[in-house]
C-alpha positions in Angstrom: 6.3 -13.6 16.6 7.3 -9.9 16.0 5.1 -7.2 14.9 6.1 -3.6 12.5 3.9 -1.3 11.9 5.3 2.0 9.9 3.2 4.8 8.1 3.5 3.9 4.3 1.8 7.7 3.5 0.9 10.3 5.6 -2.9 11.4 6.1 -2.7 14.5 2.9 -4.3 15.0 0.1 -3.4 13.0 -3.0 -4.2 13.3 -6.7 -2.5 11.7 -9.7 0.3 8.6 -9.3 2.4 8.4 -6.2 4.7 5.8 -4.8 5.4 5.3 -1.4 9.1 5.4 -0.3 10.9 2.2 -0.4 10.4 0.2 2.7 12.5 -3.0 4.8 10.9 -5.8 5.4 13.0 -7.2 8.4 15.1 -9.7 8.5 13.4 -11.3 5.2 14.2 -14.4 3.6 12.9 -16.1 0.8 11.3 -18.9 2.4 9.6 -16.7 4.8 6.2 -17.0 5.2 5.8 -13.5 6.9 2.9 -11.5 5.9 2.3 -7.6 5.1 -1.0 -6.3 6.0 -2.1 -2.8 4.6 -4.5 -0.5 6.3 -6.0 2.7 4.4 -8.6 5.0 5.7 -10.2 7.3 3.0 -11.0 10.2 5.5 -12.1 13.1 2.7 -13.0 13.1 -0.8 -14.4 16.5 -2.6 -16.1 14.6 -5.3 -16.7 11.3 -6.9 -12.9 10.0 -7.0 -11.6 6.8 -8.1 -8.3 5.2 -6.1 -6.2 2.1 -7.0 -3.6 0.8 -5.1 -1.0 -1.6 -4.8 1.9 -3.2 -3.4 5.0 -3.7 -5.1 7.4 -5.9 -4.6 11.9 -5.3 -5.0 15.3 -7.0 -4.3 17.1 -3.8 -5.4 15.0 -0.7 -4.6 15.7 0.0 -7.9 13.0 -2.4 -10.3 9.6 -2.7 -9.0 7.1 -5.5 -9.4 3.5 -5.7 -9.4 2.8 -9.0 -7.6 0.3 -10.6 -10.6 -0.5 -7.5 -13.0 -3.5 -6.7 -10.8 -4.6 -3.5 -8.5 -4.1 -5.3 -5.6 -5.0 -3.7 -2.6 -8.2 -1.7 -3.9 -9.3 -0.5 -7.7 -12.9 1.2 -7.0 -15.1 4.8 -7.1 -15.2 6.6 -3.6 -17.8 9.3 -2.5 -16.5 9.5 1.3 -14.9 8.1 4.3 -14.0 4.8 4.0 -11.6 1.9 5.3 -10.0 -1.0 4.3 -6.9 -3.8 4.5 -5.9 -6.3 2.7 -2.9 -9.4 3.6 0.2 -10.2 1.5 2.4 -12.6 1.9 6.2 -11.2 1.9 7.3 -11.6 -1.7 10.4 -9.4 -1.7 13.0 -7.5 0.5 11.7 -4.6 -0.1 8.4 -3.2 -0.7 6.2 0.2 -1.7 2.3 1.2 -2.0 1.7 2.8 -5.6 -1.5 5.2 -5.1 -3.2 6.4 -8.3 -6.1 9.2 -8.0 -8.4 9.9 -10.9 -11.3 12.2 -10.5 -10.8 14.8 -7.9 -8.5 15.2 -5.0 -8.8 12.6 -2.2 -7.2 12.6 1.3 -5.8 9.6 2.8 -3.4 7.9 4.7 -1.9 4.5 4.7 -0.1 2.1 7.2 1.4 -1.2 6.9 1.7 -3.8 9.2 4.6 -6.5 9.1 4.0 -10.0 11.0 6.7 -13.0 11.1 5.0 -15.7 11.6 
């Protein structure tokens, strides 16, 4: 079983849209049941600040996919520190973390973890 981990956004500060760079899921196939964890940690916020995030899926790098129309990793209000993950199944060759900040600045980073299984 082989593990990936690579930095999807560096720990900064973050306000408005912004999409990860495109990212390789190795080796992927579509019958692959490999699975894509992603790990944030909120480490500042200046004021109440809302975050959404998701994953989106490509076979081109070129046209992106949300996975079911949905904020899939996190939609909610943030007043400090905070962590979370969430698992995906693989659904693509290629993949990217969309980040929207509403409110106030926010600083966080983001990691993503890739597991064949």
């Amino acid at each position: 079983m082989s593990v990936q981990s690579v930095t999807v956004f560096a720990s900064a500060q973050r306000s408005g849209t912004t999409n990860s760079s495109a990212l390789t899921v190795p080796d992927w196939q579509p019958a692959d049941p490999a699975k894509l964890t992603i790990h944030t940690s909120i480490t500042a916020v200046t004021a109440l600040t809302n975050l959404t995030m998701e994953v989106q899926w490509s076979f081109d790098q070129t046209t992106w996919y949300s996975v079911d129309g949905t904020k899939d990793i996190t939609t909610g209000t943030y007043t400090g520190a905070s962590n979370f993950s969430k698992q995906f199944t693989v659904k693509a060759p290629y993949y990217r973390v969309q980040a929207i900040v509403t409110g106030t600045n926010a600083t966080f980073d983001c990691k993503a973890t890739y597991q064949a299984v």
